[in-house]
C-alpha positions in Angstrom: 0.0 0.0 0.0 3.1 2.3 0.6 4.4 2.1 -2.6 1.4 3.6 -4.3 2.0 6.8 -2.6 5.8 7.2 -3.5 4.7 6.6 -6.8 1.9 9.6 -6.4 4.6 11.8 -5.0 6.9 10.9 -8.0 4.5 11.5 -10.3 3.8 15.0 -8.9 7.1 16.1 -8.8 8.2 14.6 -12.3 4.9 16.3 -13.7 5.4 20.0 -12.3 9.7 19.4 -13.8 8.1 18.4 -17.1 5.6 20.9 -17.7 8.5 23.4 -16.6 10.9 22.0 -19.5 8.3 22.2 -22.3 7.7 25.6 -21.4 11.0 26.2 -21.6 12.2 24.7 -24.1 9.1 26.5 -25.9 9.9 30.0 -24.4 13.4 29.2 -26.0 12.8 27.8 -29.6 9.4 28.6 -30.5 8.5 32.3 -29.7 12.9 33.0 -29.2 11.5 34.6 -25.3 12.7 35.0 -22.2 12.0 32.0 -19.9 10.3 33.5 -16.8 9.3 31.1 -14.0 5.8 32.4 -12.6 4.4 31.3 -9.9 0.8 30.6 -11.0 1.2 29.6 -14.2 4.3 27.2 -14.1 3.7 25.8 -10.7 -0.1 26.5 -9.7 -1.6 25.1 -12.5 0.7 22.0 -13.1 0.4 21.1 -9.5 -3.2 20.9 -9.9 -3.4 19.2 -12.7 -0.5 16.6 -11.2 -3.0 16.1 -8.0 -6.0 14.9 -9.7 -4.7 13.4 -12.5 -1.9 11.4 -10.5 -4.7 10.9 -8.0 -7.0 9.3 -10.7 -4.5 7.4 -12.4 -2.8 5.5 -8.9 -4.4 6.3 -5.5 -8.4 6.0 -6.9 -9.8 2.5 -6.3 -10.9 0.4 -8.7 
């Protein structure tokens, strides 16, 4: 039952990194910007997202 969490936590964490490196790397590349970390939009949001979908995909029961 333990491992299920670690997992959840894992997933969280490699979410919110992730969604930071495409924006990134898009920042960079794509529209030749700035990369500005902001606190709603690069961690807010991804957390969010990283909760319920990491909660639906390994902590809901079947």
């Amino acid at each position: 039952m333990k491992n299920k969490y670690v997992v959840y936590v894992l997933y969280v964490i490699l979410f919110v990194a992730f969604w930071n490196l495409l924006d990134f790397l898009y920042s960079t590349f794509l529209t030749h910007s700035g990369y500005q970390l902001a606190a709603g939009t690069d961690l807010l949001i991804p957390l969010a997202a990283a909760l319920v979908t990491g909660y639906l995909f390994f902590l809901r029961e079947k």
